[in-house]
VEXTILO-685897 format. One record per atom (N, C-alpha, C): residue number from 1; residue in one letter; atom name; x, y, z. Coordinates in pm, 1 decimal. Layout:
BEGIN
{sevo NUM,a,CA,{X,Y,Z}} ...
This chain:
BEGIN
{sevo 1,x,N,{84.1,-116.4,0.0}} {sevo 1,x,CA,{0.0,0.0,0.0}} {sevo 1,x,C,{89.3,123.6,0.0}} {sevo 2,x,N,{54.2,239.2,-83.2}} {sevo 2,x,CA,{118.6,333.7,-117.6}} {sevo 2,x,C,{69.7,447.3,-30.0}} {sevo 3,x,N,{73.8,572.9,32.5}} {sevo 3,x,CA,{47.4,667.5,70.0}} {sevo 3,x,C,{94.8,825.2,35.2}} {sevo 4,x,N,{42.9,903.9,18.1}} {sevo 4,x,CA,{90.9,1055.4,72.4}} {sevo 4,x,C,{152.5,1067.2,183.0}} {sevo 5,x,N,{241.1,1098.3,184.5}} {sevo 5,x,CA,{329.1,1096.2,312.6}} {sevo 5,x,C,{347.1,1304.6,356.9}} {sevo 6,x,N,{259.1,1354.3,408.7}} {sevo 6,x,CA,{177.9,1418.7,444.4}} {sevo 6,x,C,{208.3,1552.7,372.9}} {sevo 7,x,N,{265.7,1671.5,367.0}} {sevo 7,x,CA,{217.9,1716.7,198.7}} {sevo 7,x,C,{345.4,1737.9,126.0}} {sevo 8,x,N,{443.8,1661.0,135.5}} {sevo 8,x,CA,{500.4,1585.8,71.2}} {sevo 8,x,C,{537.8,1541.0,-94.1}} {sevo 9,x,N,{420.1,1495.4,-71.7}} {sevo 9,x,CA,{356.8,1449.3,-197.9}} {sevo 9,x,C,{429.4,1286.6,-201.7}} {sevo 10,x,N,{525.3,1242.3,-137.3}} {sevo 10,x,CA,{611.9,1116.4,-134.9}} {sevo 10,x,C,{561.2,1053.6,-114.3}} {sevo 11,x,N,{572.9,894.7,-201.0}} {sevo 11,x,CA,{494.0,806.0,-174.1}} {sevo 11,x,C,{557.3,679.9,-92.4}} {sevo 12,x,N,{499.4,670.3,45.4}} {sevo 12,x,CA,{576.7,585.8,161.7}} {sevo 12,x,C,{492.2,435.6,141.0}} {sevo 13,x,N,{554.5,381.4,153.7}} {sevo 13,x,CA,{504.3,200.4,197.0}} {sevo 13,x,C,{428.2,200.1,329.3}} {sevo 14,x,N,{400.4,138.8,328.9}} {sevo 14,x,CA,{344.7,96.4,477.7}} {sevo 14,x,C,{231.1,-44.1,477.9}} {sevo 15,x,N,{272.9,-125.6,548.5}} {sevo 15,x,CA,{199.7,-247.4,563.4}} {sevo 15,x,C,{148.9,-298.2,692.8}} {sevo 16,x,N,{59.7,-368.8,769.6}} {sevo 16,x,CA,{0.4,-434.2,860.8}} {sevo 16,x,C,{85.0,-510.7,872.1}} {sevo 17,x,N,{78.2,-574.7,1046.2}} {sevo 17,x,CA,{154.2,-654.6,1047.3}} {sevo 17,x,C,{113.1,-781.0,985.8}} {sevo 18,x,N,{-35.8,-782.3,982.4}} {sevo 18,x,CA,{-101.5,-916.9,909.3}} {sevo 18,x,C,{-31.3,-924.2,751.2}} {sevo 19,x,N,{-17.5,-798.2,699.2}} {sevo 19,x,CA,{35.6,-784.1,574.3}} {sevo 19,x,C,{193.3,-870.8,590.3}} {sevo 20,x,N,{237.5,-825.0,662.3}} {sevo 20,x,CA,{368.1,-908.8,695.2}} {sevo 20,x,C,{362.2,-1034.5,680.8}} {sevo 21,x,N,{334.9,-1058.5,822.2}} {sevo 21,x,CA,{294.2,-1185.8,851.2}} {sevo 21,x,C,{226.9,-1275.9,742.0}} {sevo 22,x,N,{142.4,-1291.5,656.9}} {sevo 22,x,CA,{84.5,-1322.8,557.5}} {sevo 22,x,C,{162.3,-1353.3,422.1}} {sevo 23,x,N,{249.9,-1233.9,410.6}} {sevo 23,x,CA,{325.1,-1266.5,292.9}} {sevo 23,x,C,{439.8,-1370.0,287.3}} {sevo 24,x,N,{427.1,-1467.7,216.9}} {sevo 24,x,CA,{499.9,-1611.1,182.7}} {sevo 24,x,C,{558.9,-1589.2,58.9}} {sevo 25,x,N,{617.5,-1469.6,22.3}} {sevo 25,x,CA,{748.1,-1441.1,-99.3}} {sevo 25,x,C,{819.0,-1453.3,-22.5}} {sevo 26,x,N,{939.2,-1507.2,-146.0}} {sevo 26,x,CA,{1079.8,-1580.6,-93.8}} {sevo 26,x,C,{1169.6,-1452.7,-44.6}} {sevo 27,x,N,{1297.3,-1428.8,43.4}} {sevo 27,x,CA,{1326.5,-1364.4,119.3}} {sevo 27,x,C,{1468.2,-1301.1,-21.4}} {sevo 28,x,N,{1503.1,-1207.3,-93.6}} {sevo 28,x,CA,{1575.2,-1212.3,-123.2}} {sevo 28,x,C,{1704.5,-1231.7,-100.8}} {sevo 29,x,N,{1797.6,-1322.1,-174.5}} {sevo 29,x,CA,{1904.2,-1358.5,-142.8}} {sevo 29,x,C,{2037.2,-1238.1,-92.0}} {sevo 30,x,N,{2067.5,-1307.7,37.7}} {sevo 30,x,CA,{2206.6,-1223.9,98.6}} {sevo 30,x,C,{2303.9,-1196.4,-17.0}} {sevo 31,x,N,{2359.0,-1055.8,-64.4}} {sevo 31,x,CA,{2524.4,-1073.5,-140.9}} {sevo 31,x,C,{2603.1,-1120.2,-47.7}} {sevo 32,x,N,{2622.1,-1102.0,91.1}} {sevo 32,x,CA,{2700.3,-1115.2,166.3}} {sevo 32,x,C,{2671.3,-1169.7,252.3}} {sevo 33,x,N,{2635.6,-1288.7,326.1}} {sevo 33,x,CA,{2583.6,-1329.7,457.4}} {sevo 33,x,C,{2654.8,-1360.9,604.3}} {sevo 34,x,N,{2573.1,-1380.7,695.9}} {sevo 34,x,CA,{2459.2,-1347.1,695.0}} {sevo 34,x,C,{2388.1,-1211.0,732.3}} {sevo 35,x,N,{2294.0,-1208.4,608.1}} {sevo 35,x,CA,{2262.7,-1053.3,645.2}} {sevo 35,x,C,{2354.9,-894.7,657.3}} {sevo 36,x,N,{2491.0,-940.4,603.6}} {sevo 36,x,CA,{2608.6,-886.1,600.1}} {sevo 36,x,C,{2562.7,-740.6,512.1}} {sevo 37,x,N,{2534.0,-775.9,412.7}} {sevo 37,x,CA,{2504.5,-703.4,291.6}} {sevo 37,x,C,{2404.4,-742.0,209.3}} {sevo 38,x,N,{2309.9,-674.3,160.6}} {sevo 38,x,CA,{2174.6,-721.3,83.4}} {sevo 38,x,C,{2188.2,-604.0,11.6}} {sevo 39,x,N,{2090.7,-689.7,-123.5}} {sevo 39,x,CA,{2089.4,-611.0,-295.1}} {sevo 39,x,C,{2030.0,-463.2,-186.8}} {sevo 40,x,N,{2063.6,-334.0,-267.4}} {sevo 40,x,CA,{2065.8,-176.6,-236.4}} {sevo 40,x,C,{2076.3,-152.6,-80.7}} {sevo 41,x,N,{2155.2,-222.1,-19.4}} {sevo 41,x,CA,{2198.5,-200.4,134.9}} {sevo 41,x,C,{2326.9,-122.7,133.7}} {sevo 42,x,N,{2378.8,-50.4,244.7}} {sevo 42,x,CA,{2503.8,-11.8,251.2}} {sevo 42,x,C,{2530.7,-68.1,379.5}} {sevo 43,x,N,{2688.1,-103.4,385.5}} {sevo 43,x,CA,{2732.8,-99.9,436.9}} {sevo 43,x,C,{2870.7,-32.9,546.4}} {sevo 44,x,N,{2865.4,38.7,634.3}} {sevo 44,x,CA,{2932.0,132.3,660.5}} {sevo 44,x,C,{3088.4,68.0,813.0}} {sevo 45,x,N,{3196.7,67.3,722.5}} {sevo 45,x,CA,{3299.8,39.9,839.1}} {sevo 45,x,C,{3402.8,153.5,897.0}} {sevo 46,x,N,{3408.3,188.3,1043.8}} {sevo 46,x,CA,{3453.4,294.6,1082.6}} {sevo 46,x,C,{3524.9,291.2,1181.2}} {sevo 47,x,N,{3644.4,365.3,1236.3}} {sevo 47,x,CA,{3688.5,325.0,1376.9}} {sevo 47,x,C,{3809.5,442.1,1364.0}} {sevo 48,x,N,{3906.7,440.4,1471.6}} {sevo 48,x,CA,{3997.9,563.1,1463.8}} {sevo 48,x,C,{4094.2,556.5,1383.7}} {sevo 49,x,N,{4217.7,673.0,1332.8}} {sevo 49,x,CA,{4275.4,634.7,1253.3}} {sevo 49,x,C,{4359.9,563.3,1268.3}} {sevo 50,x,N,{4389.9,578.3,1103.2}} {sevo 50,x,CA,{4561.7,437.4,1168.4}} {sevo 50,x,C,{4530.3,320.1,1219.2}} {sevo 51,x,N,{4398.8,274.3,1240.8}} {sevo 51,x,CA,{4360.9,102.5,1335.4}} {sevo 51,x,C,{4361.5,-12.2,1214.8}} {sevo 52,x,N,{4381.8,7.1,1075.5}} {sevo 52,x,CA,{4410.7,-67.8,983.7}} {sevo 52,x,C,{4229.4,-99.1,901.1}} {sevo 53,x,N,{4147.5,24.2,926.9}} {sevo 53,x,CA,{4048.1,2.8,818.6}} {sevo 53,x,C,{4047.0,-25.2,680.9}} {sevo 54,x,N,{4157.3,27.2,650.5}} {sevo 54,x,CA,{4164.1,22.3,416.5}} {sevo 54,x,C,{4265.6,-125.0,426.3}} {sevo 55,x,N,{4303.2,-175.5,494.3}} {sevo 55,x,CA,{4365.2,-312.9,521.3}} {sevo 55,x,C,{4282.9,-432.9,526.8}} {sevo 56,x,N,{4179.8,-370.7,623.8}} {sevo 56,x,CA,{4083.6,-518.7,683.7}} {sevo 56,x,C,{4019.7,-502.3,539.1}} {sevo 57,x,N,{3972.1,-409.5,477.2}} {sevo 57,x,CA,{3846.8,-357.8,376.7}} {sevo 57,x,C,{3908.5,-418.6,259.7}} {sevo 58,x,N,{4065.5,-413.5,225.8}} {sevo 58,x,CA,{4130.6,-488.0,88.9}} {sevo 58,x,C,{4133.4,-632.4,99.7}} {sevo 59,x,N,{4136.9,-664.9,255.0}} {sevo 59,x,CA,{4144.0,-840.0,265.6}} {sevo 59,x,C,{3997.1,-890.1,248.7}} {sevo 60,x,N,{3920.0,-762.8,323.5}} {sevo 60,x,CA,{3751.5,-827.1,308.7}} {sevo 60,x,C,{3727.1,-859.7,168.2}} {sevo 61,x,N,{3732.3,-736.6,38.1}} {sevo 61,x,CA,{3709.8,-733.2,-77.1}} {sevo 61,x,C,{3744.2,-814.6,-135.0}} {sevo 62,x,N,{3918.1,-878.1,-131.4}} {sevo 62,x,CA,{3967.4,-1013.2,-195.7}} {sevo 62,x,C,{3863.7,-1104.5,-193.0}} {sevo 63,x,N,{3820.8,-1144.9,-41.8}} {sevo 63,x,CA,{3741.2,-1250.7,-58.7}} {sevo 63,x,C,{3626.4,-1252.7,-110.0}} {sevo 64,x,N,{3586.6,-1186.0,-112.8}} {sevo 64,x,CA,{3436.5,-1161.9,-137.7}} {sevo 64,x,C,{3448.2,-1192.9,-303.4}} {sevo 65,x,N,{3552.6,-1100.0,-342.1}} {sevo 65,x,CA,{3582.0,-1091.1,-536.0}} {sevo 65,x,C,{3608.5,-1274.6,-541.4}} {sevo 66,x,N,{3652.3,-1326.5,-455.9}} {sevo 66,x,CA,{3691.9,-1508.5,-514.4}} {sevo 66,x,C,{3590.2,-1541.1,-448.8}} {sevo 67,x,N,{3477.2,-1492.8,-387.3}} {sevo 67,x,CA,{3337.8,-1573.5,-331.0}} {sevo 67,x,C,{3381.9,-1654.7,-272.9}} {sevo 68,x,N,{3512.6,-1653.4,-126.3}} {sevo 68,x,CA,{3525.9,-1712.5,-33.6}} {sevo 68,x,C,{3448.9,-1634.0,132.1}} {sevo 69,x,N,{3483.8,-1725.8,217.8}} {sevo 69,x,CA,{3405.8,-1686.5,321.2}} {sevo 69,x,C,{3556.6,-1592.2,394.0}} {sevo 70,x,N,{3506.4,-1491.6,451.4}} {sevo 70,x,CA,{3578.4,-1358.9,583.8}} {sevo 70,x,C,{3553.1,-1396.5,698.3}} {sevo 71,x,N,{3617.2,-1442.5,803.4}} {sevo 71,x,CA,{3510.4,-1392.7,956.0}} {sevo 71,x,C,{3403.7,-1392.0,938.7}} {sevo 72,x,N,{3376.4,-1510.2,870.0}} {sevo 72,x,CA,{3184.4,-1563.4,879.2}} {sevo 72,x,C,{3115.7,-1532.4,800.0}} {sevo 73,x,N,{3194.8,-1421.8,712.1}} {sevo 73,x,CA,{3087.4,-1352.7,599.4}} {sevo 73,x,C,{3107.2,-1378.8,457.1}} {sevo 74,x,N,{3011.4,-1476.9,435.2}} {sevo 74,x,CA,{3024.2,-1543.2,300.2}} {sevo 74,x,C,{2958.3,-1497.7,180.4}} {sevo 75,x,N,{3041.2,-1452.4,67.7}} {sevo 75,x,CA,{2919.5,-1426.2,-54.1}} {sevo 75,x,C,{2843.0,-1492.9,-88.1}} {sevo 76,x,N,{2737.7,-1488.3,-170.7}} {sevo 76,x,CA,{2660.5,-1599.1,-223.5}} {sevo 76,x,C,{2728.7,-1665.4,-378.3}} {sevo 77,x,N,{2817.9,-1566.4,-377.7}} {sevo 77,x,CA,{2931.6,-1646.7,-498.7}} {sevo 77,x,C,{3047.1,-1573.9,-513.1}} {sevo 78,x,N,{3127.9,-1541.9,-655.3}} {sevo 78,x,CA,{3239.9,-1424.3,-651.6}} {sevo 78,x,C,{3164.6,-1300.0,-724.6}} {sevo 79,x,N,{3238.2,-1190.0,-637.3}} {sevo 79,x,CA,{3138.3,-1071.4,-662.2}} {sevo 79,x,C,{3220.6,-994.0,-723.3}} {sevo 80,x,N,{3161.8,-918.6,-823.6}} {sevo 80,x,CA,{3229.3,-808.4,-915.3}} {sevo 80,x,C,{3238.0,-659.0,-805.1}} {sevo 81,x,N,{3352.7,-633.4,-797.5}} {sevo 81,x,CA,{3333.4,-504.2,-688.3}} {sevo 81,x,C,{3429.6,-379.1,-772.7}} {sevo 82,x,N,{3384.7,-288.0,-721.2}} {sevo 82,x,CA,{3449.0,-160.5,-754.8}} {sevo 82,x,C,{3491.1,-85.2,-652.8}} {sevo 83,x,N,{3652.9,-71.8,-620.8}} {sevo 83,x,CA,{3696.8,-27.4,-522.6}} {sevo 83,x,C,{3734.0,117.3,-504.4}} {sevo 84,x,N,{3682.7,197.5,-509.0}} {sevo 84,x,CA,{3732.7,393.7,-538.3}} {sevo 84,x,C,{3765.5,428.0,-406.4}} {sevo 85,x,N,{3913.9,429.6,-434.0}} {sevo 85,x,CA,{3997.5,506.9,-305.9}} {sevo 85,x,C,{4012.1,613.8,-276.3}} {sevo 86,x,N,{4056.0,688.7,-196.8}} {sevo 86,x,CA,{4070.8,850.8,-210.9}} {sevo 86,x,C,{4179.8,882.1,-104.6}} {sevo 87,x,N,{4255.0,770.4,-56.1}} {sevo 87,x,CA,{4411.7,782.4,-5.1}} {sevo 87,x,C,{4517.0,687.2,-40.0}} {sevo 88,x,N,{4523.4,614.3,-89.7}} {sevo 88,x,CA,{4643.6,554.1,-159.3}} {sevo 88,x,C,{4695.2,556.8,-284.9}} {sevo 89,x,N,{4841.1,608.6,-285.5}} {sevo 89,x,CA,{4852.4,627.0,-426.7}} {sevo 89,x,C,{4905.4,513.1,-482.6}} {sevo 90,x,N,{4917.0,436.8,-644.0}} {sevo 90,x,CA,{4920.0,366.7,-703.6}} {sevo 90,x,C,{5032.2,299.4,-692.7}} {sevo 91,x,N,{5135.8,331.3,-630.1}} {sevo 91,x,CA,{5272.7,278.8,-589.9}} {sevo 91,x,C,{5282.5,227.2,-455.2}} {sevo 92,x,N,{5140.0,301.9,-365.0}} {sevo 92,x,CA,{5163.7,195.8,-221.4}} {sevo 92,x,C,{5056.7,110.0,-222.0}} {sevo 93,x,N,{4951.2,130.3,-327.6}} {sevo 93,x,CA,{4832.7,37.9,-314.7}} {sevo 93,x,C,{4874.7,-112.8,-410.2}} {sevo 94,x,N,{4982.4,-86.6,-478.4}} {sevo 94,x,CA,{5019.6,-186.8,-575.5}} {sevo 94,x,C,{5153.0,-262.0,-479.8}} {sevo 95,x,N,{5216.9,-188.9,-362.1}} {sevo 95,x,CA,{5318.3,-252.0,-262.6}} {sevo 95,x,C,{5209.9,-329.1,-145.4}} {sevo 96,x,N,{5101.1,-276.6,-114.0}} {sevo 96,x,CA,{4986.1,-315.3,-23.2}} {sevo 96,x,C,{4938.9,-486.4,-91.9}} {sevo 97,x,N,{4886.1,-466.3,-192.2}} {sevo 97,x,CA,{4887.2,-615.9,-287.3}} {sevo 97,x,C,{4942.2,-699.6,-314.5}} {sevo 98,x,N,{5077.4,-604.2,-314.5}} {sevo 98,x,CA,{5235.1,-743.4,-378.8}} {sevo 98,x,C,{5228.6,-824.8,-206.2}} {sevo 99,x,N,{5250.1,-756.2,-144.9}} {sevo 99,x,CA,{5270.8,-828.8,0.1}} {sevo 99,x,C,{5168.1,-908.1,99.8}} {sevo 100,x,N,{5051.9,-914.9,34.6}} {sevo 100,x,CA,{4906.3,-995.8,73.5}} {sevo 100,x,C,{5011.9,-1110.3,104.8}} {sevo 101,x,N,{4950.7,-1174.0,234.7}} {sevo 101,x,CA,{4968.3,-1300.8,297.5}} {sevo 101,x,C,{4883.6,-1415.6,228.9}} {sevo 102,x,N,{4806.9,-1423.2,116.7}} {sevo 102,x,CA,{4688.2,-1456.4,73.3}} {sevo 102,x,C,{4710.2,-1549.9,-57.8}} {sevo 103,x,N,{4636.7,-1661.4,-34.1}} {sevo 103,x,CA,{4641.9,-1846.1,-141.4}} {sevo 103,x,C,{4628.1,-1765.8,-232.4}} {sevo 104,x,N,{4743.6,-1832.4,-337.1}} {sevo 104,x,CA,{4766.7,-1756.8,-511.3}} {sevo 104,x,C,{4578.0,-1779.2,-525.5}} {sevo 105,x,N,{4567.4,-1890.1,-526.9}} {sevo 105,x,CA,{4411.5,-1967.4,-583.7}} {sevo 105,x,C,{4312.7,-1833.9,-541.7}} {sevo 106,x,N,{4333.8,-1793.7,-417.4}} {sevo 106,x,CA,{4199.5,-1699.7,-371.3}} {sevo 106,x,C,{4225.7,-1582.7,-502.2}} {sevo 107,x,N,{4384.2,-1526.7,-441.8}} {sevo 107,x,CA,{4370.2,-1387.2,-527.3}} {sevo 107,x,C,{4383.6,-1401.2,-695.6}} {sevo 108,x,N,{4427.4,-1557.6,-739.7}} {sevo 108,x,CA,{4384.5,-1553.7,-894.7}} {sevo 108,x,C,{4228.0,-1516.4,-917.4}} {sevo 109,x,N,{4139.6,-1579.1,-870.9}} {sevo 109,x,CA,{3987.8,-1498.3,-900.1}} {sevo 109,x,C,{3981.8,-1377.7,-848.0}} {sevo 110,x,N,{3998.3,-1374.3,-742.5}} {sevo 110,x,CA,{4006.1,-1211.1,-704.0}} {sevo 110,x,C,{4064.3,-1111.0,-822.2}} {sevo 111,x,N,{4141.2,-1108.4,-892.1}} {sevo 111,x,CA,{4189.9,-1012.1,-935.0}} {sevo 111,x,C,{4116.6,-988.8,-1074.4}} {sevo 112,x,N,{4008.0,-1111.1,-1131.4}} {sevo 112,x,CA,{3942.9,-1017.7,-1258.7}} {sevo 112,x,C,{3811.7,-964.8,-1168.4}} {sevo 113,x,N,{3779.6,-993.0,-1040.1}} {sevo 113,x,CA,{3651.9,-920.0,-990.3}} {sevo 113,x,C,{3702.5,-810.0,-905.0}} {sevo 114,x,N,{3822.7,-794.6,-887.3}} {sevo 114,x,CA,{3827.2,-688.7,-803.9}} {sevo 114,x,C,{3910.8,-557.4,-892.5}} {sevo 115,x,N,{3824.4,-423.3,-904.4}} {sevo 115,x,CA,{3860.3,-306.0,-941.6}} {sevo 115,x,C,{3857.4,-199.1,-884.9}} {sevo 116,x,N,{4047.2,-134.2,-865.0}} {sevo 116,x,CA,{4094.6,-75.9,-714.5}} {sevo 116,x,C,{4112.4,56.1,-824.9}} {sevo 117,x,N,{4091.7,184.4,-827.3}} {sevo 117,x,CA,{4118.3,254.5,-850.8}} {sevo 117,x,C,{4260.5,345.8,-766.6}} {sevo 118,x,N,{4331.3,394.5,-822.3}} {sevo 118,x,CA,{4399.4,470.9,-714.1}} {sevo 118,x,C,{4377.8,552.2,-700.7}} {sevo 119,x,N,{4460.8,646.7,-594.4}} {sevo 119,x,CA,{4401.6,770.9,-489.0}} {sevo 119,x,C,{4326.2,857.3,-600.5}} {sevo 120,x,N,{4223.8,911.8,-587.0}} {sevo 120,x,CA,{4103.9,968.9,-628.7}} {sevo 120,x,C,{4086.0,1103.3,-572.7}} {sevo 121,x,N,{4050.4,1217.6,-613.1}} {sevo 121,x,CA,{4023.7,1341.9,-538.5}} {sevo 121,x,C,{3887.2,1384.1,-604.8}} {sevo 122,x,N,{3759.7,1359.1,-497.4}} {sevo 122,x,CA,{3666.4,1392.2,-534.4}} {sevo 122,x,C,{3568.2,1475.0,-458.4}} {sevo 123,x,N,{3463.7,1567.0,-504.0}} {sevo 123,x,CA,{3414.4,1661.0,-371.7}} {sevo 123,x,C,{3301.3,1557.8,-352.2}} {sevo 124,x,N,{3280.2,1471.9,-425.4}} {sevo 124,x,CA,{3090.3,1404.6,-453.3}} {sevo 124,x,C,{2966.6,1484.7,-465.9}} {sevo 125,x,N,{3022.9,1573.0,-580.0}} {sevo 125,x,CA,{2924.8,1652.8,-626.1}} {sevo 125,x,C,{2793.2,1578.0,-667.1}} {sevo 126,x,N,{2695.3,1608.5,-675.8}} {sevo 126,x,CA,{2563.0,1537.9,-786.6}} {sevo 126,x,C,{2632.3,1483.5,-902.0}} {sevo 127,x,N,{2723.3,1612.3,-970.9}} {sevo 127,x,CA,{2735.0,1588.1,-1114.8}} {sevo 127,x,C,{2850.2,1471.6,-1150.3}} {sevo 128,x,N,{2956.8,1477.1,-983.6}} {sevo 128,x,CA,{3040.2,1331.1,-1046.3}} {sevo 128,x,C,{2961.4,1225.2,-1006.5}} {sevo 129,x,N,{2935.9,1206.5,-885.8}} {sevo 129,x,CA,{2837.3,1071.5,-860.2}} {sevo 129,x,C,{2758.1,1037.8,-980.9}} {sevo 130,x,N,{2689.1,1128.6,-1062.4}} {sevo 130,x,CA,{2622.8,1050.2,-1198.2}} {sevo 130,x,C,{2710.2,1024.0,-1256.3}} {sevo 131,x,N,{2828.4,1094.5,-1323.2}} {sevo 131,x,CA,{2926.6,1073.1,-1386.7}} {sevo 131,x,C,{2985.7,899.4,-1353.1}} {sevo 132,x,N,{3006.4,900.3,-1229.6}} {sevo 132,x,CA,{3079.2,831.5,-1207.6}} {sevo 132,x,C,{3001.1,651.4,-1192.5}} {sevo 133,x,N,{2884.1,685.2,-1140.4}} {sevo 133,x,CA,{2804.4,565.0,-1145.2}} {sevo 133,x,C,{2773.5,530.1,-1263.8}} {sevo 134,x,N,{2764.7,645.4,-1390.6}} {sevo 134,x,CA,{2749.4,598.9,-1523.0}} {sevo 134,x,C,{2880.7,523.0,-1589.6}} {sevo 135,x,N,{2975.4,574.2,-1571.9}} {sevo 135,x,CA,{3051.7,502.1,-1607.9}} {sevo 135,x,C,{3089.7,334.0,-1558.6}} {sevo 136,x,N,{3100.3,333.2,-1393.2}} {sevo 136,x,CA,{3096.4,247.1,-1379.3}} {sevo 136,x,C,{3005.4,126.6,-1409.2}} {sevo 137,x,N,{2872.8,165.2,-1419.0}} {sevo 137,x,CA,{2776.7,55.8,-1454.9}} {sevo 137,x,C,{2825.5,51.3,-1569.5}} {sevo 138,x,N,{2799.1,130.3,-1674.5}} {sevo 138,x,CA,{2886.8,80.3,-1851.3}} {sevo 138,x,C,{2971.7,-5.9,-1881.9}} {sevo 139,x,N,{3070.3,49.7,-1795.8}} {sevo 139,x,CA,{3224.4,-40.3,-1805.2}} {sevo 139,x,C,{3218.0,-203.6,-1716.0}} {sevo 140,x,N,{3160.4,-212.4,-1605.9}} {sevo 140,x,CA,{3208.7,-283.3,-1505.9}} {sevo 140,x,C,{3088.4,-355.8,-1444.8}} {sevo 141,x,N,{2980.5,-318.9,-1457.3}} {sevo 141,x,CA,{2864.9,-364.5,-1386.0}} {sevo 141,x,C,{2912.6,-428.2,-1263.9}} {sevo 142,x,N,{2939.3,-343.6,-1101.8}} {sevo 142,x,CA,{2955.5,-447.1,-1010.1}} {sevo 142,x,C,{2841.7,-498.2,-909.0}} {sevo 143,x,N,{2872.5,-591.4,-849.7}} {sevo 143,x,CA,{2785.8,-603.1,-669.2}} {sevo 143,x,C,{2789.5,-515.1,-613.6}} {sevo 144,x,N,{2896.3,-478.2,-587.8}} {sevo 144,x,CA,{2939.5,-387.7,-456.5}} {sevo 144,x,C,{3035.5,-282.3,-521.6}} {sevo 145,x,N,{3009.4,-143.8,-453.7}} {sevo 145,x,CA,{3076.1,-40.0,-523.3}} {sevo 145,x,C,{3112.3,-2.7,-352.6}} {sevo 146,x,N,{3244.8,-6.7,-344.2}} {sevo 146,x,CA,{3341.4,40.7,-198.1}} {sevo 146,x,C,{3363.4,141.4,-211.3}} {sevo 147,x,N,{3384.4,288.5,-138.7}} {sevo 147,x,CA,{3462.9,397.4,-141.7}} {sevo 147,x,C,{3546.0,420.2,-0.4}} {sevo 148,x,N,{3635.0,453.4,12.8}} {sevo 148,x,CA,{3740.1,422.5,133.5}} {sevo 148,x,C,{3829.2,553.8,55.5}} {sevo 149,x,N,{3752.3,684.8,136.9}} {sevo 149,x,CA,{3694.8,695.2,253.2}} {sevo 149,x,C,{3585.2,852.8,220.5}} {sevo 150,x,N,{3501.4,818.3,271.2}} {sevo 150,x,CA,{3410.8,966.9,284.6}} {sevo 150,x,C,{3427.9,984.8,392.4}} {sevo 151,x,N,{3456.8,1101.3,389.4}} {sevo 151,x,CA,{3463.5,1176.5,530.3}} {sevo 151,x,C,{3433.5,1333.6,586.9}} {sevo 152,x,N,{3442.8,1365.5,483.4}} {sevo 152,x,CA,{3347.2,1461.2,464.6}} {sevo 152,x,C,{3222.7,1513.7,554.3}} {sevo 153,x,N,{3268.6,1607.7,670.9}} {sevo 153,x,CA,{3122.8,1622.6,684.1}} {sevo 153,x,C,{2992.2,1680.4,650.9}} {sevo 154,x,N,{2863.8,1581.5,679.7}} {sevo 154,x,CA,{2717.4,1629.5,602.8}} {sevo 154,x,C,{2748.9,1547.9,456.6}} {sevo 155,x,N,{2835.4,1475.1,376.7}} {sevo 155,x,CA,{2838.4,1396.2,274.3}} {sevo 155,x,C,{2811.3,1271.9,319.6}} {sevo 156,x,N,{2699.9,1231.5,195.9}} {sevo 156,x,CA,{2628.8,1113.0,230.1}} {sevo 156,x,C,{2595.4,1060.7,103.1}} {sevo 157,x,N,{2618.9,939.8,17.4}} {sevo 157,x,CA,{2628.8,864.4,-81.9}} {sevo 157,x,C,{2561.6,795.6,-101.1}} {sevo 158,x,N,{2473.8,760.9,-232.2}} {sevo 158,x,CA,{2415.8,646.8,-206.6}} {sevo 158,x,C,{2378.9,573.7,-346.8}} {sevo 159,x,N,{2449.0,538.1,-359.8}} {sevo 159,x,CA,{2497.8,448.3,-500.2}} {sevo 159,x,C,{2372.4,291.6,-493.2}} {sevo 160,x,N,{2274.0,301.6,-640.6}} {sevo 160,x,CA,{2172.1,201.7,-593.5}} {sevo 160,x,C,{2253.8,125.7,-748.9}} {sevo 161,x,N,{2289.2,16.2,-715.0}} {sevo 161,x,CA,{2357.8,-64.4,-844.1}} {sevo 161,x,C,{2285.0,-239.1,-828.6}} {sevo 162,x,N,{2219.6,-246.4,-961.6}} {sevo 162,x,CA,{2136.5,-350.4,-959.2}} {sevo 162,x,C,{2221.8,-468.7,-975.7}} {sevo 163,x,N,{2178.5,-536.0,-897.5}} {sevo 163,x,CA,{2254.0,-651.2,-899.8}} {sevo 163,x,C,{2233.8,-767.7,-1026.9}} {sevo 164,x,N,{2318.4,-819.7,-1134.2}} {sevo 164,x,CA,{2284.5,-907.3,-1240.3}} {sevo 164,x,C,{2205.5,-1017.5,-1165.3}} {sevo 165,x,N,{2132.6,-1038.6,-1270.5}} {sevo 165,x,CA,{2078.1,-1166.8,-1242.5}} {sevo 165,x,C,{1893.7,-1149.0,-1165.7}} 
């Protein structure tokens, strides 16, 4: 059921719980489980600096790109990802890779699903975010589109990329 969402004019969802309860459609499938990540979800990882976030986030991504399991969090296969950085430049993000502790086997698939851009300088205007989501869907169609790091404050992103299939 659709509504006016009061003058607005926006049209909000809203269902009963019987409506809930009642409905027996299948649950769409996790990208990431469990419950990790779902088709147009974000996911947000944060903590102080320097604690090794763009580290854990390149080992998470490997796996995910060879559709192996992380600390419990398993894809539902290998995922096409798009990685847009905005602090490493191409000479330490390519020394960051050479030195992975990580099975040739994982990072041979990993490396046609995983696409790392290097250091990036962007304000996230309207006009690059279209720019930039256009291109990427054209070129690359991924699962998961990473950016590491917004930080920015009052900037808020929200990249809706349909998942194949």
């Amino acid at each position: 059921m659709l509504q006016d969402f009061l003058t607005t004019g926006q049209k909000i969802p809203f269902f009963s719980v019987k409506e809930y309860l009642d409905d027996q459609s299948p649950i769409p499938e996790d990208i990431v489980s469990p419950r990790i990540l779902t088709k147009r979800g974000l996911l947000v990882l944060g903590g102080p600096p320097k604690i090794g976030k763009s580290d854990f986030l390149i080992s998470w991504l490997i796996h995910m790109a060879a559709g192996r399991s992380f600390l419990g969090m398993t894809p539902s296969r290998p995922l096409k990802i798009f990685y847009m950085q905005t602090e490493i430049e191409y000479e330490y993000m390519k020394e960051r890779l050479q030195q992975l502790q990580l099975d040739k086997e994982l990072l041979d698939i990993a490396a046609n699903n995983l696409i790392i851009t290097p250091r990036v300088q962007l304000s996230f205007s309207s006009e690059e975010i279209d720019e930039i989501k256009s291109t990427v869907r054209e070129r690359f169609k991924p699962d998961i589109i990473a950016i590491d790091r917004v930080s920015r404050k009052g900037t808020y992103v929200q990249w809706e990329v349909d998942p194949p299939g």
